[in-house]
MDAnalysis code that builds the backbone (N, CA, C; Angstrom):
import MDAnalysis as mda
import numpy as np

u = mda.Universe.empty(321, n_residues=107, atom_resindex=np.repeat(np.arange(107), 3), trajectory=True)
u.add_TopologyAttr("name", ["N", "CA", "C"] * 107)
u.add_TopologyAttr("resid", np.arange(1, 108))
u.add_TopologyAttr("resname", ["UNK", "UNK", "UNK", "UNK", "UNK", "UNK", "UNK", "UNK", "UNK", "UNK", "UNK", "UNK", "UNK", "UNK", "UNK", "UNK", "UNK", "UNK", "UNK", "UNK", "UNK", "UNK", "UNK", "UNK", "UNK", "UNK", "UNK", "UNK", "UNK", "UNK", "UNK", "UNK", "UNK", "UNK", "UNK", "UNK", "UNK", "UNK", "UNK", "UNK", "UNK", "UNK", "UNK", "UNK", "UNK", "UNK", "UNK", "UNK", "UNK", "UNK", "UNK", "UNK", "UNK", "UNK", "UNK", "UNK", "UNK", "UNK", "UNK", "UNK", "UNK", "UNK", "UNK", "UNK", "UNK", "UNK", "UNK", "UNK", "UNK", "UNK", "UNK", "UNK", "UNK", "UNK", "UNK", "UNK", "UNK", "UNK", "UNK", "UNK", "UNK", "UNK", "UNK", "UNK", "UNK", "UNK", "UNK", "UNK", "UNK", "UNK", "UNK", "UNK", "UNK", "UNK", "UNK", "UNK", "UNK", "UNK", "UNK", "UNK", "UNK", "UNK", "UNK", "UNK", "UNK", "UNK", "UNK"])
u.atoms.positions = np.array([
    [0.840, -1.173, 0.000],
    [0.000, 0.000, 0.000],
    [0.891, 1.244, 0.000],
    [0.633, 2.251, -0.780],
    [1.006, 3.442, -1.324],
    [0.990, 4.335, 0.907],
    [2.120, 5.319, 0.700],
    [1.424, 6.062, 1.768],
    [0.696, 7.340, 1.772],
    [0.275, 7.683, 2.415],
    [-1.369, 8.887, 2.577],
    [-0.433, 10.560, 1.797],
    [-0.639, 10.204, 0.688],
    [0.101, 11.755, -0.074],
    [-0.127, 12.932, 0.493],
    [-1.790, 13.216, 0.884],
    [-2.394, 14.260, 1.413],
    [-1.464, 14.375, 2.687],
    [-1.251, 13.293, 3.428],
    [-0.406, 13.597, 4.521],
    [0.798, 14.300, 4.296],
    [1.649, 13.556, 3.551],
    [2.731, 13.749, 3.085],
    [2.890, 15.455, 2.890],
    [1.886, 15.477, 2.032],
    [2.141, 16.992, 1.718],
    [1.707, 17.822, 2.522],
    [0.778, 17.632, 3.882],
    [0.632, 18.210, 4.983],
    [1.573, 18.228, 5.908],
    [2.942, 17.360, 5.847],
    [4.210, 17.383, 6.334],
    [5.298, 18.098, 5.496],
    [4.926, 18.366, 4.456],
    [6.075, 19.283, 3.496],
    [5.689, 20.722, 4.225],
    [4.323, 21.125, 3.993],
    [3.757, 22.789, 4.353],
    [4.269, 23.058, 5.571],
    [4.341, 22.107, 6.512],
    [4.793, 22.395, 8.097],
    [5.887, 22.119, 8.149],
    [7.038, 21.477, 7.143],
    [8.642, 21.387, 7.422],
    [9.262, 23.048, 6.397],
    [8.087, 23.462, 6.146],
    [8.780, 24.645, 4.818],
    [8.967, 25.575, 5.888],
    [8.448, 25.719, 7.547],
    [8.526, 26.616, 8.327],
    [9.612, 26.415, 9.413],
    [10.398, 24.740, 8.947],
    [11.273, 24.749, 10.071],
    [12.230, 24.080, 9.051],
    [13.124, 23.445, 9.457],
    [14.728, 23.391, 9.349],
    [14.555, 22.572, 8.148],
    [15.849, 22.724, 7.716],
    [16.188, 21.622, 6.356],
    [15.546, 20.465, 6.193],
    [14.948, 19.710, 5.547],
    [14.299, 18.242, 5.573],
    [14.819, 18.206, 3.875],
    [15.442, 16.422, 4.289],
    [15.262, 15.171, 3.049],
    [13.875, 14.275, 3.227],
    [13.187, 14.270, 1.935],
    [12.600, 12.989, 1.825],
    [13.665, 11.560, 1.047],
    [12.694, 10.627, 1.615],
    [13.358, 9.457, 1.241],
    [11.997, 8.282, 1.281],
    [11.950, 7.574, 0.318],
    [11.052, 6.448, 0.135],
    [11.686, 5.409, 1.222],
    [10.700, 5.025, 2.306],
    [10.816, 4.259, 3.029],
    [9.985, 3.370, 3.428],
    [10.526, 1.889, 3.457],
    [9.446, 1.015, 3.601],
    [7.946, 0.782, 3.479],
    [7.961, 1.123, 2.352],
    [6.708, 1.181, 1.888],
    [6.247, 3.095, 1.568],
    [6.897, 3.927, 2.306],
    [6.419, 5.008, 3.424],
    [7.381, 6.046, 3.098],
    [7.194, 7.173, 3.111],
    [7.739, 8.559, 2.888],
    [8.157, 9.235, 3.931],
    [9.526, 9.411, 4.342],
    [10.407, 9.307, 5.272],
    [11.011, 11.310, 4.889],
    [10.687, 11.479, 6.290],
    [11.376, 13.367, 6.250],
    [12.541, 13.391, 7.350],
    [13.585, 13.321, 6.506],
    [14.980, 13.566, 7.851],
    [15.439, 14.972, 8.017],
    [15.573, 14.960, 8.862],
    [16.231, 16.284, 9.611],
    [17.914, 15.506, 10.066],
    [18.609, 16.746, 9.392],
    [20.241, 16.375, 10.333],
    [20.378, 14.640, 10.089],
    [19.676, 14.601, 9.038],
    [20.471, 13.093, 8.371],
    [19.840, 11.735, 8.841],
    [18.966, 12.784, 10.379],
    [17.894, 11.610, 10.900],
    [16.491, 11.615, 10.582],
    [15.735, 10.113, 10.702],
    [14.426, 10.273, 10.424],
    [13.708, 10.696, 11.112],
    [12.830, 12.423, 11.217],
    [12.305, 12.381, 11.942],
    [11.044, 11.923, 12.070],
    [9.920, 12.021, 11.066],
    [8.550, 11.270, 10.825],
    [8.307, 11.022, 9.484],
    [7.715, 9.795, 9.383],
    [7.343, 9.757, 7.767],
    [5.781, 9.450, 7.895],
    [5.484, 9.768, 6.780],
    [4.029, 8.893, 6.141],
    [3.869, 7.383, 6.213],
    [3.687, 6.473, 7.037],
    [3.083, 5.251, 7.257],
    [2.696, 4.583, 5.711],
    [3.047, 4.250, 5.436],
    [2.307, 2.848, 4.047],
    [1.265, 2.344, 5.020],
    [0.829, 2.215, 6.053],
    [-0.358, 1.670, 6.721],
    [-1.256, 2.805, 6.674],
    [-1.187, 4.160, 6.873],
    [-1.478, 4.716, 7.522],
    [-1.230, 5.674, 8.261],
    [-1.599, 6.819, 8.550],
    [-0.847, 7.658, 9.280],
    [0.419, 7.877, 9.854],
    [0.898, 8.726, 10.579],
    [2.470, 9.180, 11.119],
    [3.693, 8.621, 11.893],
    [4.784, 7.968, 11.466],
    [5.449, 7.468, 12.075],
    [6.303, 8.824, 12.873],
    [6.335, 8.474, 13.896],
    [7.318, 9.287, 14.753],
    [8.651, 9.197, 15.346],
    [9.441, 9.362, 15.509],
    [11.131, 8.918, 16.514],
    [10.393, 10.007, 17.530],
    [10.536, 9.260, 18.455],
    [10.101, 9.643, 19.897],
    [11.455, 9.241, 20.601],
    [12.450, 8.225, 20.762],
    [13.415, 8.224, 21.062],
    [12.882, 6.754, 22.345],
    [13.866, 6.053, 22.758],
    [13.166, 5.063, 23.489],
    [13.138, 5.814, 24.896],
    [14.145, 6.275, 25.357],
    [13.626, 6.927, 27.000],
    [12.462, 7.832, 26.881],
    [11.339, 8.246, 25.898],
    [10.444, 8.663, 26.116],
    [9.289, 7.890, 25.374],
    [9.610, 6.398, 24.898],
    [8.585, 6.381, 23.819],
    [7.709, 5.564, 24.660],
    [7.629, 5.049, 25.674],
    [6.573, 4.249, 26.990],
    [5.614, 5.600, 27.643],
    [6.196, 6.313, 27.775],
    [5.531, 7.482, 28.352],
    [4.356, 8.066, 27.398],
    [4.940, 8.376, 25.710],
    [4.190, 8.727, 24.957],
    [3.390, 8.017, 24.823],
    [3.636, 6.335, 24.870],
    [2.502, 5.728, 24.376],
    [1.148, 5.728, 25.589],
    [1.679, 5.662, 26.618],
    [0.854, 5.872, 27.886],
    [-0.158, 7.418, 28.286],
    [0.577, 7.866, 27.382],
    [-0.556, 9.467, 27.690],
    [-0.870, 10.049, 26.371],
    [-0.775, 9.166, 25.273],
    [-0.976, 10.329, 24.012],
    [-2.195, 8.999, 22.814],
    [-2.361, 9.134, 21.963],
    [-3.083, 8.390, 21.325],
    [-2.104, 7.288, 20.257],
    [-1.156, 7.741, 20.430],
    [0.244, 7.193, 19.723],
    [0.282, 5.465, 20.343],
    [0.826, 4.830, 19.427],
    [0.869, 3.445, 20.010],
    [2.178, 3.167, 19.243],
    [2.933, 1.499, 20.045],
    [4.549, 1.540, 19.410],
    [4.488, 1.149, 18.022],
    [5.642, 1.917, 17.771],
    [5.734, 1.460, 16.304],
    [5.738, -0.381, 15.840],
    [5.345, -0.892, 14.833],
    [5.489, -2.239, 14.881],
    [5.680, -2.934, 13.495],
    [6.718, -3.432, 13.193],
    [7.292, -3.918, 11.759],
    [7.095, -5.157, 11.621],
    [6.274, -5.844, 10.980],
    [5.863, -7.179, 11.051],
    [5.269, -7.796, 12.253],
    [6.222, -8.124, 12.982],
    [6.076, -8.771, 14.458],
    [6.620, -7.777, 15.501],
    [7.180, -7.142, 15.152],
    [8.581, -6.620, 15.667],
    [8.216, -5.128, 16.046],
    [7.831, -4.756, 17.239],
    [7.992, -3.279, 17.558],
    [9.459, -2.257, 17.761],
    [8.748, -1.630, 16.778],
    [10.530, -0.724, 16.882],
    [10.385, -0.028, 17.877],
    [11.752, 0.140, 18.852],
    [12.265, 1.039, 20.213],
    [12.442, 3.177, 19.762],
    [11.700, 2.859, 20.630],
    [11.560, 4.682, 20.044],
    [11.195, 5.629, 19.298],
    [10.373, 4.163, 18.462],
    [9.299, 4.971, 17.491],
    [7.672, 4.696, 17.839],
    [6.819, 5.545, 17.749],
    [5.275, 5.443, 17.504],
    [4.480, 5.395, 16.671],
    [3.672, 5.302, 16.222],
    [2.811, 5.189, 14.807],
    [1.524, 6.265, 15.560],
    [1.162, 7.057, 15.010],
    [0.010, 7.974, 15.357],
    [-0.771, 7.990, 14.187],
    [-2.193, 7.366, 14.318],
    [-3.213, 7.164, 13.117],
    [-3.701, 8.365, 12.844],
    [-4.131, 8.799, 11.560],
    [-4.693, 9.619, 10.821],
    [-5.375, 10.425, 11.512],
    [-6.455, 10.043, 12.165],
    [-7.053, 10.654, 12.436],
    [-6.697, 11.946, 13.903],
    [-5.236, 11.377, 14.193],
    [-5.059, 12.216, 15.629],
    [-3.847, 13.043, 14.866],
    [-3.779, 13.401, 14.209],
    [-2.627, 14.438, 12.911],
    [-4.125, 15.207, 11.856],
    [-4.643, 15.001, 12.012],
    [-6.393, 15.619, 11.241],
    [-6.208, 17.249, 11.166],
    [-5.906, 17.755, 11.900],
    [-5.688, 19.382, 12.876],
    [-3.970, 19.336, 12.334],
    [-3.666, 20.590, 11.616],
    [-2.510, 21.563, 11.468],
    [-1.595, 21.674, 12.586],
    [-2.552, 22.005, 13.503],
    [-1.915, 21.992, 15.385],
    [-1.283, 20.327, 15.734],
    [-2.383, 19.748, 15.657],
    [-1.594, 18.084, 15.928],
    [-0.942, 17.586, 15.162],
    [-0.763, 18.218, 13.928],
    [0.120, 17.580, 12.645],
    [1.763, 17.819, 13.545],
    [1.914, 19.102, 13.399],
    [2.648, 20.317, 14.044],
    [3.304, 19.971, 15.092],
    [2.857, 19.353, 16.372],
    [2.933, 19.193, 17.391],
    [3.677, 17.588, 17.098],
    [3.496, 16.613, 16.790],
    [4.006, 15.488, 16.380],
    [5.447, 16.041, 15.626],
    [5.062, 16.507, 14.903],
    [6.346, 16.646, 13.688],
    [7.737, 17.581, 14.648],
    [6.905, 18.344, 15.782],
    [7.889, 18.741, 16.449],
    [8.704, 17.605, 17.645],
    [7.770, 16.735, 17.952],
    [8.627, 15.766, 18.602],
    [9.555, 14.797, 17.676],
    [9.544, 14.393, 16.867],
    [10.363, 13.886, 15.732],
    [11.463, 14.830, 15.532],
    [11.144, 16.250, 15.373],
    [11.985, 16.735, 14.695],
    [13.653, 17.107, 16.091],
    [12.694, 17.104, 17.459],
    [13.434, 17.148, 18.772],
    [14.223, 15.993, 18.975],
    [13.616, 14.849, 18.444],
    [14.521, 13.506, 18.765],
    [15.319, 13.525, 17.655],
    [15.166, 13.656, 16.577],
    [15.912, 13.853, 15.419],
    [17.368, 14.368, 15.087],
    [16.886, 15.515, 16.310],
    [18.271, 16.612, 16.699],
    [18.652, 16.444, 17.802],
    [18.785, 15.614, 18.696],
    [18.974, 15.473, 20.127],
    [20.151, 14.264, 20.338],
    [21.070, 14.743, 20.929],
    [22.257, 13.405, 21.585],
    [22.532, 13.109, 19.811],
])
């Protein structure tokens, strides 16, 4: 499955206001790095992958609508998947893309 373009390009309009970003075709999924790292892409499932980083990504999943990221069987450490519908709002697009873009640039 293709990933959510409309998204995609609702993540270009909100990276044109902050720092350098590469795209990159990723797993299935459309991948925006900052500083060489990934900070969120477009899901091939579905909505927003995030780098949350692992010392915060239990916490996020525990208070936010975000759940762990998960690759086949396999949940990835420090990433989240946030469905469509909780990125819907400019503000929550925004707000996600800024935690990606914090772990992205951090350590």
């Amino acid at each position: 499955m293709a990933y959510d373009m409309q998204l995609a390009s609702r993540v270009r309009e909100i990276f044109a206001d902050g720092p350098p970003v590469l795209e990159r075709a990723m797993f299935g999924g459309l991948a925006f790095l900052v500083a060489g790292k990934i900070a969120v892409a477009a899901s091939a499932q579905g909505g927003l992958l995030v780098r949350v980083g692992a010392a915060r990504a239990e916490e996020i999943v525990r208070t936010t609508a975000a759940r762990p990221m998960q690759m086949g069987e396999r949940i990835v450490r420090g990433w989240v998947h946030v469905d469509a519908e909780h990125v819907s709002s400019r503000h929550q697009l925004a707000e996600w893309i800024d935690v990606g873009i914090d772990s992205a640039t951090s350590g």
